[in-house]
N, CA and C of each residue as an Amber inpcrd file, in Angstrom:
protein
   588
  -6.1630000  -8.4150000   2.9610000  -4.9150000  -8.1040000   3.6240000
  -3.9790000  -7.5000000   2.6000000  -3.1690000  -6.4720000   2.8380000
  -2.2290000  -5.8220000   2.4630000  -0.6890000  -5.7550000   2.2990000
   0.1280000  -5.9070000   1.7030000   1.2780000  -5.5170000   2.1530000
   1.4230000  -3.9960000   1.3590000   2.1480000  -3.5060000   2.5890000
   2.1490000  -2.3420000   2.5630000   3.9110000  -1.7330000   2.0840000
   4.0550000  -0.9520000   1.2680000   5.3590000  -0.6960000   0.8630000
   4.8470000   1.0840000   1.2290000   6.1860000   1.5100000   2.2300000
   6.5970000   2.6990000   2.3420000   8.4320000   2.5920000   3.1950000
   8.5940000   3.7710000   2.7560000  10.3120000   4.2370000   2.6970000
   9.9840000   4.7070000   4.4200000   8.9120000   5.3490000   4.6830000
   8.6970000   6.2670000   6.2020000   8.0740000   5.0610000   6.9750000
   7.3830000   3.9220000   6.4390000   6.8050000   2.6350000   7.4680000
   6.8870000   1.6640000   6.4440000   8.0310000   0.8040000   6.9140000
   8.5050000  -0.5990000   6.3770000   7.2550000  -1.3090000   5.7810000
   7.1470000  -2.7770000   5.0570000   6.1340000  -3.1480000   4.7240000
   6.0930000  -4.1060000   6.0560000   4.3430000  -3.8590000   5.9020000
   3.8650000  -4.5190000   6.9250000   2.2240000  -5.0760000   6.5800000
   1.6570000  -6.4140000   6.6030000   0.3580000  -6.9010000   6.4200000
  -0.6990000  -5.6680000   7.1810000  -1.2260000  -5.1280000   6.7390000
  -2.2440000  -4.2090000   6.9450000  -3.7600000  -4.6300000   6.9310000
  -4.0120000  -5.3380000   8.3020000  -5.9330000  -6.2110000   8.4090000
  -6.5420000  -4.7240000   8.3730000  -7.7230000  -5.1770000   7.5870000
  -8.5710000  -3.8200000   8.2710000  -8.3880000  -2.4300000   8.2710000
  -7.5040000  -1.8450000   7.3180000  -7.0830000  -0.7300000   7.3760000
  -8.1180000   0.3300000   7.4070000  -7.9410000   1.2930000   8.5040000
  -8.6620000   1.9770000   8.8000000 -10.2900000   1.9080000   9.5550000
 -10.3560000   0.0230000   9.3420000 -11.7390000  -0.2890000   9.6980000
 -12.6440000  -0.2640000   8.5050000 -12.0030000  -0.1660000   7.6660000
 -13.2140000  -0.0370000   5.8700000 -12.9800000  -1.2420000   5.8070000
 -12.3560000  -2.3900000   5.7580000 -12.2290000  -4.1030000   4.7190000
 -12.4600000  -4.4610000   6.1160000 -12.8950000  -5.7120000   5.3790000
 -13.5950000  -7.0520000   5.6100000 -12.4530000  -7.9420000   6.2710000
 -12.4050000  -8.3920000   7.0830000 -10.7770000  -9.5370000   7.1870000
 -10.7490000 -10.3640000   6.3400000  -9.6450000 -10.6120000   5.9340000
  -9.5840000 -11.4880000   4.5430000 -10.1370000 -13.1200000   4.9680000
 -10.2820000 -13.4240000   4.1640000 -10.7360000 -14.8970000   4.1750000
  -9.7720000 -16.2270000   4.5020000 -10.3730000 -17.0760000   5.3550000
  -9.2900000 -18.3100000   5.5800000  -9.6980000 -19.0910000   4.4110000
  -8.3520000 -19.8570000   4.4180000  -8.2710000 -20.7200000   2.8710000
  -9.6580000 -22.0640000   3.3230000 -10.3420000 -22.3780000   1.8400000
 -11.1870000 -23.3950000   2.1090000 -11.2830000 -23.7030000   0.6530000
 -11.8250000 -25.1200000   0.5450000 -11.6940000 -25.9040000  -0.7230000
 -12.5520000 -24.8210000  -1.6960000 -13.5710000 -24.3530000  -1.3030000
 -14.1990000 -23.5780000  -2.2150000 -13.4860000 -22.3370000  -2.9330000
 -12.5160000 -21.5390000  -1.8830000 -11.8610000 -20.5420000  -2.4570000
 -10.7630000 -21.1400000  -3.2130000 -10.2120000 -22.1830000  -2.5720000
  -9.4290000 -23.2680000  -3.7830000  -9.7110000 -23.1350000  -5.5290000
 -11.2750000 -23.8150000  -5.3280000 -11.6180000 -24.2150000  -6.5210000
 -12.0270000 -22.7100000  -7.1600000 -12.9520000 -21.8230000  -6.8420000
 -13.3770000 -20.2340000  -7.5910000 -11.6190000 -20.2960000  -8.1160000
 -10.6640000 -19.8060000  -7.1250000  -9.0510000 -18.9580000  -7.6440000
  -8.4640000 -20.1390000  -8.6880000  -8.6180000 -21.3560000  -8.8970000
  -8.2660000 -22.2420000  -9.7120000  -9.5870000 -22.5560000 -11.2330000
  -9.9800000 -21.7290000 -11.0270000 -11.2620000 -21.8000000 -12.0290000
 -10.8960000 -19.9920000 -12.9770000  -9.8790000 -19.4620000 -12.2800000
  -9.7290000 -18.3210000 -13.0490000 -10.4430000 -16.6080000 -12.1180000
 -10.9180000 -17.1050000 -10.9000000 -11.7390000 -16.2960000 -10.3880000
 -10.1890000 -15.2890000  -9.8170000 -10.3290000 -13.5260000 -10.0460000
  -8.9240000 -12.9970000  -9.8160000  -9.1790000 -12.6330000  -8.3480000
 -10.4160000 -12.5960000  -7.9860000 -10.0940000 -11.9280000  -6.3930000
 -10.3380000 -13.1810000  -5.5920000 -10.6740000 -14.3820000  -6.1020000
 -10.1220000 -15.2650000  -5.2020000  -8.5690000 -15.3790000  -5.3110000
  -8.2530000 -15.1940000  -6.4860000  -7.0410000 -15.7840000  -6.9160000
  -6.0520000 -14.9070000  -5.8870000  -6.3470000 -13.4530000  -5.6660000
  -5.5520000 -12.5170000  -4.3240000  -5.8630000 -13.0660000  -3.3290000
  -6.9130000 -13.6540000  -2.6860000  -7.5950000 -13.9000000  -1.5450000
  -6.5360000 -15.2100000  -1.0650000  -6.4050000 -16.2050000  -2.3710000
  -6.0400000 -17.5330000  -1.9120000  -4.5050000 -16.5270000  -1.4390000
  -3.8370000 -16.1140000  -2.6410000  -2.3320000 -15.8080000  -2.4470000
  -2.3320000 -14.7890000  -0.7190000  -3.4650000 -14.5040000  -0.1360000
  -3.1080000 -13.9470000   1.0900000  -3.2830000 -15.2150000   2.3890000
  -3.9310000 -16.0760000   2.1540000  -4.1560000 -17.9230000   2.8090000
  -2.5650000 -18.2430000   2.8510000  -2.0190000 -17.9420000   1.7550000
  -0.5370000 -18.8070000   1.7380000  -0.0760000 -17.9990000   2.5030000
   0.1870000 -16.5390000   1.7310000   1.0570000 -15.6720000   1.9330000
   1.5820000 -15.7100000   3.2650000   0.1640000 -15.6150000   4.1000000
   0.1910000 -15.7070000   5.9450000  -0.2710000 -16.7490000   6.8800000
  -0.2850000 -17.2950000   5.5200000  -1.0290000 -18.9720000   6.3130000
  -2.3920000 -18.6070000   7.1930000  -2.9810000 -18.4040000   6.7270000
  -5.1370000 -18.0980000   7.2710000  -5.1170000 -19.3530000   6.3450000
  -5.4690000 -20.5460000   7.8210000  -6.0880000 -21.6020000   7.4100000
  -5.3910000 -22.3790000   7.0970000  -3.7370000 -22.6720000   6.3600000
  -3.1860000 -23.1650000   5.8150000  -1.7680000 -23.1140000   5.8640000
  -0.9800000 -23.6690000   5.8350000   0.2610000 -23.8510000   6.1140000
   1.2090000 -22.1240000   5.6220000   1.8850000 -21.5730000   6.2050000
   2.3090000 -19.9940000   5.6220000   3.5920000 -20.8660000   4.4900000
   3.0680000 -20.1390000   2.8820000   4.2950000 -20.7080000   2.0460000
   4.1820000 -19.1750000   1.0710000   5.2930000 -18.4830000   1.1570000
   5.0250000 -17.5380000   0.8800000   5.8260000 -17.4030000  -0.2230000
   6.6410000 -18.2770000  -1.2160000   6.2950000 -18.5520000  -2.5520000
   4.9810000 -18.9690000  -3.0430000   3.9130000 -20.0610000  -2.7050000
   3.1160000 -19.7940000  -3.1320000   1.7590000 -18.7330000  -3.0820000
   2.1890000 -18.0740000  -2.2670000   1.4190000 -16.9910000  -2.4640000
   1.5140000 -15.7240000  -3.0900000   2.9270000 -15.9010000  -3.4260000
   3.6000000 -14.9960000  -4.7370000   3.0590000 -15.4110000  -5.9270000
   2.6590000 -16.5780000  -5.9050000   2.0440000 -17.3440000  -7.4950000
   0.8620000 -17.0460000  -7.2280000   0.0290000 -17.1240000  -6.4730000
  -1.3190000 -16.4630000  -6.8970000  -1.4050000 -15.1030000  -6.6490000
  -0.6760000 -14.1330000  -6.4900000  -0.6200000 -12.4290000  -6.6950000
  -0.7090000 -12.6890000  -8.1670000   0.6490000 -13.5490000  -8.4220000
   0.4820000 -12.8390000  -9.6810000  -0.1980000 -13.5120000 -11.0300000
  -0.8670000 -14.3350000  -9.8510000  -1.8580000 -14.8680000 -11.5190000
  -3.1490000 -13.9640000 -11.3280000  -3.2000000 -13.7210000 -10.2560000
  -4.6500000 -12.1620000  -9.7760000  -3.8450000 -10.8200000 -10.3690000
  -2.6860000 -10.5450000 -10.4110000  -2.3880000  -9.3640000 -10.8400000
  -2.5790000  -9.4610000 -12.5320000  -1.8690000 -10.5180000 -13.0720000
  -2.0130000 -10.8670000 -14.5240000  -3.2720000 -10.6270000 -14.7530000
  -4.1640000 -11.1690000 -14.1520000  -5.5530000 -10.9700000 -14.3820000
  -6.2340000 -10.0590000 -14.2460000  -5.7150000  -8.4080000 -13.9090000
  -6.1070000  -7.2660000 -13.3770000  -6.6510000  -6.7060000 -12.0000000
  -6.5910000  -7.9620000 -11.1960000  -7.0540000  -7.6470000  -9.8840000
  -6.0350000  -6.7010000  -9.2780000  -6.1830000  -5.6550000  -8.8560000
  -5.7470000  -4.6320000  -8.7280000  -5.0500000  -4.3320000  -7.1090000
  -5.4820000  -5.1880000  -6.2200000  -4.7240000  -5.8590000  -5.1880000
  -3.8950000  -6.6920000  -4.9590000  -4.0700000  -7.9300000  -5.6090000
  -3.2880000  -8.6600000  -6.3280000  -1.7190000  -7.5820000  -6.4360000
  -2.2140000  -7.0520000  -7.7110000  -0.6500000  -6.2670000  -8.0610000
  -0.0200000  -5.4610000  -7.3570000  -0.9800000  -5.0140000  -6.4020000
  -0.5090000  -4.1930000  -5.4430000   0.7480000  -5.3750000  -4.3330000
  -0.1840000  -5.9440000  -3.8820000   1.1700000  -6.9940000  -3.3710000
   2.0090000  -7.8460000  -3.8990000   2.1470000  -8.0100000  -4.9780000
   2.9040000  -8.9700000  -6.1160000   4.2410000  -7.8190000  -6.3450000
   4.1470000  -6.0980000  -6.2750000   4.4530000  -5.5100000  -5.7980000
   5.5730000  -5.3430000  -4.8240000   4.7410000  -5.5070000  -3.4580000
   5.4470000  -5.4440000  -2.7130000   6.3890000  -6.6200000  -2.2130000
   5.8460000  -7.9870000  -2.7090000   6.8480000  -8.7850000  -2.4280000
   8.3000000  -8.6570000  -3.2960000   7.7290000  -8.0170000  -4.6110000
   9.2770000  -8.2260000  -5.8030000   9.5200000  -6.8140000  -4.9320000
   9.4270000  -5.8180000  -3.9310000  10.0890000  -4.6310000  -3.2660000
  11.3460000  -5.4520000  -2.3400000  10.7280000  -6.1320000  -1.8290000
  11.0610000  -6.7980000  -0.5060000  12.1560000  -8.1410000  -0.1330000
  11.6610000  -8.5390000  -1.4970000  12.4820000 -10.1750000  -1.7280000
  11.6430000 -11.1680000  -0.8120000  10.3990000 -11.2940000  -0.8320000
   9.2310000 -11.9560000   0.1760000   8.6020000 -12.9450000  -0.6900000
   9.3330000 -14.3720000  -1.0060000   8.3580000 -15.2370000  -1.4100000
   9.1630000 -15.4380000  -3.3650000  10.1000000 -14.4850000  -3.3570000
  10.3630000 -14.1910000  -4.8230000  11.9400000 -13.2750000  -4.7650000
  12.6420000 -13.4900000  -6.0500000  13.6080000 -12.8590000  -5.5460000
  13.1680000 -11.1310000  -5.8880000  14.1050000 -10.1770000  -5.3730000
  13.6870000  -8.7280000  -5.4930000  14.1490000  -8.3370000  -6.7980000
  13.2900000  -7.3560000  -7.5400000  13.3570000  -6.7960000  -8.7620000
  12.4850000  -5.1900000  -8.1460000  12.8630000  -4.1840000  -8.0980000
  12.5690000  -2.8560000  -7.5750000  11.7270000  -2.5250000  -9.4500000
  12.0210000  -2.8200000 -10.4110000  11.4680000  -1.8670000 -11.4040000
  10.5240000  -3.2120000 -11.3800000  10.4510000  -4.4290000 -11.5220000
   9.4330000  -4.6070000 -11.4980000   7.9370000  -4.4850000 -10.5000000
   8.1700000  -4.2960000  -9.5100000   7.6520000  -4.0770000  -8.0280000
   7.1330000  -2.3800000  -8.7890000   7.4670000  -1.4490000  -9.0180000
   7.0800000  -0.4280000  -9.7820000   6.0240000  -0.5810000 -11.2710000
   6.3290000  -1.4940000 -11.9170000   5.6320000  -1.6100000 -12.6120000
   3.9350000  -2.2260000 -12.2460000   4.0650000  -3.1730000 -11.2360000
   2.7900000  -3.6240000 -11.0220000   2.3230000  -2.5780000 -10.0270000
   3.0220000  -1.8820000  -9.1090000   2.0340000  -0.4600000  -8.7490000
   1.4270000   0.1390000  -9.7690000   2.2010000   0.3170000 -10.6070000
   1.4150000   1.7230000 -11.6530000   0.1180000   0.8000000 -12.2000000
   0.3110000  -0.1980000 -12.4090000  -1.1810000  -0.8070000 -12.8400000
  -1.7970000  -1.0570000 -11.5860000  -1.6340000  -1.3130000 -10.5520000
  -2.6920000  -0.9920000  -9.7790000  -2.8840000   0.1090000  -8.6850000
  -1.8550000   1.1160000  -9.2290000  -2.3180000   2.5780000  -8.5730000
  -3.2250000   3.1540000 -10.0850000  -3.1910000   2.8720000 -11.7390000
  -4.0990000   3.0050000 -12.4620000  -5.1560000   2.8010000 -12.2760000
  -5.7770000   1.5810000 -11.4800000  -7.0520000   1.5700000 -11.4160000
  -7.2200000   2.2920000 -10.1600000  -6.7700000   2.9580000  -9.7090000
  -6.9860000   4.1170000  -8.4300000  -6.6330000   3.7720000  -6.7320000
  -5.9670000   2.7150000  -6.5750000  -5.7240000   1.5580000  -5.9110000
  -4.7060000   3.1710000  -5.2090000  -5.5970000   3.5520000  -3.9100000
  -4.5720000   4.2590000  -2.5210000  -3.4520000   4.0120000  -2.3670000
  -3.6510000   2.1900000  -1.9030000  -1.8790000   1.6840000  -1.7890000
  -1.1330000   2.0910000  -2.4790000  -1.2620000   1.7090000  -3.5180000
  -0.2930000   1.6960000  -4.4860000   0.2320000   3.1820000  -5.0340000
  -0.9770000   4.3920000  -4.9140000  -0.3880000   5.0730000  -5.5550000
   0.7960000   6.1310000  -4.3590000   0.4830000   5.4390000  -2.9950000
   1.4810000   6.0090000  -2.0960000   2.5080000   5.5310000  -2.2610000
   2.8460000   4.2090000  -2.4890000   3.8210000   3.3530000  -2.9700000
   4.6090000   4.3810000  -4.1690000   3.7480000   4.5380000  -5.0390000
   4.5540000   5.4230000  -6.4410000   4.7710000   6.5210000  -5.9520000
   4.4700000   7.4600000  -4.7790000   4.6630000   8.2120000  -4.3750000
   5.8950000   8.2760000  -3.9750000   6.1740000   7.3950000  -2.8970000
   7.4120000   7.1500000  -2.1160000   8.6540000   7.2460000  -2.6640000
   8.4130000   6.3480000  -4.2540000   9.4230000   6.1970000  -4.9800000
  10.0260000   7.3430000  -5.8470000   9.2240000   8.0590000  -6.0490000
   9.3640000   9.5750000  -6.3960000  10.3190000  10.5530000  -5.5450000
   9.1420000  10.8550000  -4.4690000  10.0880000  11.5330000  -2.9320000
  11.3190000  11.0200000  -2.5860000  11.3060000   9.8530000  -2.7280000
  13.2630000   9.1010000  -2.3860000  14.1050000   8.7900000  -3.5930000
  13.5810000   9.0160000  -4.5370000  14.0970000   8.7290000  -5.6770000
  14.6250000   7.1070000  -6.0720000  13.7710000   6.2960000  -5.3180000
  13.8800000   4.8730000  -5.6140000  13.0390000   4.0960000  -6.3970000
  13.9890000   3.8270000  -7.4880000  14.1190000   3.1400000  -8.3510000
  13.3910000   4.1150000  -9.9390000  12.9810000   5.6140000  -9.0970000
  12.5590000   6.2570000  -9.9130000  12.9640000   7.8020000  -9.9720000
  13.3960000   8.4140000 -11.1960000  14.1200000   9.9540000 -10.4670000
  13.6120000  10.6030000  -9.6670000  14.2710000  10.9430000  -8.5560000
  13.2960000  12.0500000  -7.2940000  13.0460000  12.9800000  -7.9140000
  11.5910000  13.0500000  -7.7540000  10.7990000  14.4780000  -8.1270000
  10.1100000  14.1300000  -6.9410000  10.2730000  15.2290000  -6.2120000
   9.2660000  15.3920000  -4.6910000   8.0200000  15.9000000  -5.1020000
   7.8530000  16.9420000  -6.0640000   6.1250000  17.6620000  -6.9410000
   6.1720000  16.5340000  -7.1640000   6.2900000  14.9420000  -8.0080000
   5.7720000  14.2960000  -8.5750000   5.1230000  13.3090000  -7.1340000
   5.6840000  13.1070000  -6.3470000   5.2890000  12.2630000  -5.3580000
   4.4470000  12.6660000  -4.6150000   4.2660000  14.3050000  -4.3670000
   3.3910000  14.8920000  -3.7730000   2.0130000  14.9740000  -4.5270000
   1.9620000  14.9050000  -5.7700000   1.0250000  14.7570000  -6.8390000
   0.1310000  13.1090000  -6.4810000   1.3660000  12.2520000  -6.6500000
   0.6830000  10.8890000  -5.9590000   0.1100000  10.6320000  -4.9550000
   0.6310000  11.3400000  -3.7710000  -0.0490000  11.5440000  -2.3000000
  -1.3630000  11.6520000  -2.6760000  -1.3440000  13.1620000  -3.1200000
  -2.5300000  13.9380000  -3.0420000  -3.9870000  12.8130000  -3.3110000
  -3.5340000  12.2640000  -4.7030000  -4.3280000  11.3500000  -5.6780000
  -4.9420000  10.4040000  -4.6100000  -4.0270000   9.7870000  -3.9920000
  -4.5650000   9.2810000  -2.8880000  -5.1470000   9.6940000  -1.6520000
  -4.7900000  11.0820000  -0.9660000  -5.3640000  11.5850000  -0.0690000
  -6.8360000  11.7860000  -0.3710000  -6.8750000  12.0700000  -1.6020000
  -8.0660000  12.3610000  -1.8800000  -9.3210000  11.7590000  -1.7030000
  -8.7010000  10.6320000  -1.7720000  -9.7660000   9.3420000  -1.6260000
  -9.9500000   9.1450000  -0.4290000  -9.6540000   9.8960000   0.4210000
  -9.6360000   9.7750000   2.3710000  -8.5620000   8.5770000   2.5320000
  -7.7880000   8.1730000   2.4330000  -6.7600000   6.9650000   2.7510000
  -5.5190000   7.9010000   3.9870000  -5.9700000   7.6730000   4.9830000
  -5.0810000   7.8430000   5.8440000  -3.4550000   7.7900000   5.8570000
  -3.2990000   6.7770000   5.2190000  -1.6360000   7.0660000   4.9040000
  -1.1220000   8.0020000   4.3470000  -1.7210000   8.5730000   3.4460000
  -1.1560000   9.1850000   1.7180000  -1.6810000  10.6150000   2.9750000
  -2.8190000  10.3190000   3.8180000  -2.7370000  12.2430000   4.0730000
  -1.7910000  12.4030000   5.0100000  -1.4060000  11.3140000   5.4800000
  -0.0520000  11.3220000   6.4250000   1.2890000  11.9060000   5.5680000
   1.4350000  11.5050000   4.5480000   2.0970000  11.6440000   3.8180000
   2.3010000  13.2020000   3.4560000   1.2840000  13.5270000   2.8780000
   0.7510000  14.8840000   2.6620000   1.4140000  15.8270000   3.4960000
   0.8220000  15.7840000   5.1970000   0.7560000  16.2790000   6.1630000
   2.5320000  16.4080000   6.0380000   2.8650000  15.5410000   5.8680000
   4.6170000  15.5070000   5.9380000   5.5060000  16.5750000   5.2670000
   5.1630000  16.4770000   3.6550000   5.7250000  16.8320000   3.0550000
   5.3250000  18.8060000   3.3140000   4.2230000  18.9150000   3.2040000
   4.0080000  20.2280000   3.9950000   4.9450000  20.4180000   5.4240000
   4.6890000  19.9070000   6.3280000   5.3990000  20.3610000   6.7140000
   6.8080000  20.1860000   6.9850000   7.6610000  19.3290000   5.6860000
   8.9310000  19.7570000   6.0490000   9.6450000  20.0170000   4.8530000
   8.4030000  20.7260000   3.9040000   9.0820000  21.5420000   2.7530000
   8.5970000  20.7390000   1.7160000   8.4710000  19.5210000   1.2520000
   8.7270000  18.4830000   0.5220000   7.9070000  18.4410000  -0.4760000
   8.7030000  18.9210000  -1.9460000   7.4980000  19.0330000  -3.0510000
   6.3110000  19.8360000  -3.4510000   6.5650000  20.7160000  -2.1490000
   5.4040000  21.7810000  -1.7350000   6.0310000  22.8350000  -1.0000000
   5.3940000  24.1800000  -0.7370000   6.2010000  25.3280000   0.1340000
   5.6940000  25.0860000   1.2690000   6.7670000  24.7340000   2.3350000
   6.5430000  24.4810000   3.8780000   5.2420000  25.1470000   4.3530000
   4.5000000  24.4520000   4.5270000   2.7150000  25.1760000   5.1520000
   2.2390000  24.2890000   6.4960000   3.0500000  25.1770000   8.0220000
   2.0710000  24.0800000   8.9170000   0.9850000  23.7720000   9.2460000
   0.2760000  24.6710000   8.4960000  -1.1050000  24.6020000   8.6020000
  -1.7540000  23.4640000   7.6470000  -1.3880000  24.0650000   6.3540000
  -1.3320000  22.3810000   6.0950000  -0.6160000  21.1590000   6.1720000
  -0.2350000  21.2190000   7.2140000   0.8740000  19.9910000   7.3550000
  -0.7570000  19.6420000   8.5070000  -0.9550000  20.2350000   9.5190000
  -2.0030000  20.2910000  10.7200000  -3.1950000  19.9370000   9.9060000
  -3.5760000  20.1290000   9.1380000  -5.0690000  19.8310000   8.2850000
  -4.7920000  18.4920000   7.7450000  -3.8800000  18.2740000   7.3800000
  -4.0800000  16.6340000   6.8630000  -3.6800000  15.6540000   7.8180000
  -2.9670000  15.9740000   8.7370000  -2.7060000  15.1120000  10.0520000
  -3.8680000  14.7670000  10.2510000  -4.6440000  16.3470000  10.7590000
  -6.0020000  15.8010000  11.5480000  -6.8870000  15.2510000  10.3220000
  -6.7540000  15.0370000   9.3230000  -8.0910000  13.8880000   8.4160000
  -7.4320000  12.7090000   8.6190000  -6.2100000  12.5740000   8.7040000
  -5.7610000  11.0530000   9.1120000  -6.3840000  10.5450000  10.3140000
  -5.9340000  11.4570000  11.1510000  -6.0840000  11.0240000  13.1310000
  -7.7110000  11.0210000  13.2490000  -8.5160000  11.5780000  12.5280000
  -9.6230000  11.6070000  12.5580000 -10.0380000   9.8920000  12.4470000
  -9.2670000   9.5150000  11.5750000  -9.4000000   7.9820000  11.0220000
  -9.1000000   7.4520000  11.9490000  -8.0650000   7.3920000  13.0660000
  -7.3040000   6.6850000  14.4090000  -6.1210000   6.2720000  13.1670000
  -5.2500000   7.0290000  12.5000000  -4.2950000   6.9000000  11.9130000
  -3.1310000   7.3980000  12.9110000  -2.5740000   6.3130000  13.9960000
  -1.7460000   6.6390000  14.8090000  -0.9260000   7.5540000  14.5800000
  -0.0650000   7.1150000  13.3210000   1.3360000   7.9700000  12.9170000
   1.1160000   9.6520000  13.1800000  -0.2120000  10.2040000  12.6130000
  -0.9450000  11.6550000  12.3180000  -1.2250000  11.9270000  13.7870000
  -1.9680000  10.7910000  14.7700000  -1.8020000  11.2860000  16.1780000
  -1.1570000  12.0320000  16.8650000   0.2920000  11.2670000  16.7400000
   1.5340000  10.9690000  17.4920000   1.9760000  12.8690000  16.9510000
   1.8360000  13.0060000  15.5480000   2.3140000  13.8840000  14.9800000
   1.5450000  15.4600000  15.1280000   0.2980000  15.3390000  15.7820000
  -0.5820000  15.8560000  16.3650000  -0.0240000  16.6070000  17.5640000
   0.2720000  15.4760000  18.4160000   0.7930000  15.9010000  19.6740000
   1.6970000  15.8660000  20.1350000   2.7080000  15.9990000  19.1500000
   4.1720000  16.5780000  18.9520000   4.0170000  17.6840000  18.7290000
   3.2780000  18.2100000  17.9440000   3.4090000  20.0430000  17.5180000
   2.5040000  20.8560000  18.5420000   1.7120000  19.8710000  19.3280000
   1.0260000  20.7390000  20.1930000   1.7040000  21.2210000  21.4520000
   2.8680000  20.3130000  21.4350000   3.6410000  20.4180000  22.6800000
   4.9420000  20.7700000  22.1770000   5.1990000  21.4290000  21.2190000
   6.0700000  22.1260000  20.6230000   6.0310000  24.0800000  20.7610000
């Protein structure tokens, strides 16, 4: 499970994105003991048990403590939501440069989320100077990897100038690799311009 940080779609727990992951796991003594033994993707797994309560009471300070003993530990999801809670004030109080800092380590290890996340912050200039080329650079990084959001993203900034020279054609080409995915937003945005 995900939390998801964007400026264009609020954060929101993301099951299953796209239909590629697994549903995360309900809390059980065993994932207890692996994430308390040092294991880092239990250690994300447990912090998503708290985070949303799968299985277990929802305490979403402690599920801020195991992000970030999985992020400390390089789990690269982990930081991605350790992240978004210091974005948000979810479980922890809000710190925006730190919430930036644990993206870039886990948009480093190539982590989609995250590097739309660094994207965002670019294009709006939050918490980082707006450079729209620089955010469009981040998109891309991620589009690349087929991640439906980031080509949503893409699709955007094409077509409404952003970081790039207004192209509806490519604004229309990355919609449709999103919608191809059942990436609603790229749908919707589909058949707005068709009926335009």
């Amino acid at each position: 499970m995900h939390i998801f940080f964007g400026l264009i779609i609020s954060l929101f727990p993301l099951l299953c994105m796209a239909g590629k992951e697994e549903p995360p796991p309900k809390y059980s003594q065993d994932l207890q003991q692996q994430a308390d033994s040092g294991d880092a993707d239990a250690q994300f797994h447990l912090g998503d048990c708290y985070f949303f309560g799968l299985g277990i009471p929802k305490d979403q300070k402690e599920g801020v403590s195991w992000y970030r003993k999985g992020a400390e530990a390089g789990q690269m999801q982990a930081q991605f939501n350790l992240g978004g809670c210091l974005h948000e004030g979810l479980g922890i109080e809000p710190n925006l440069m730190e919430a930036i800092q644990w993206w870039r380590r886990s948009a480093g290890q190539d982590y989609a989320p995250a590097q739309i996340s660094i994207g965002d912050c670019y294009i709006f200039g939050k918490g980082l100077a707006q450079d729209e080329e620089e955010g469009v650079r981040w998109f891309r990084k991620a589009a690349m990897q087929n991640y439906p959001a980031a080509q949503h993203r893409l699709g955007n900034c094409y077509f409404n100038g952003q970081g790039v020279r207004s192209d509806v054609v490519q604004a229309i080409q990355w919609y449709r690799k999103a919608a191809d995915q059942g990436y609603q937003p790229s749908i919707r945005a589909l058949q707005k311009l068709e009926k335009d």
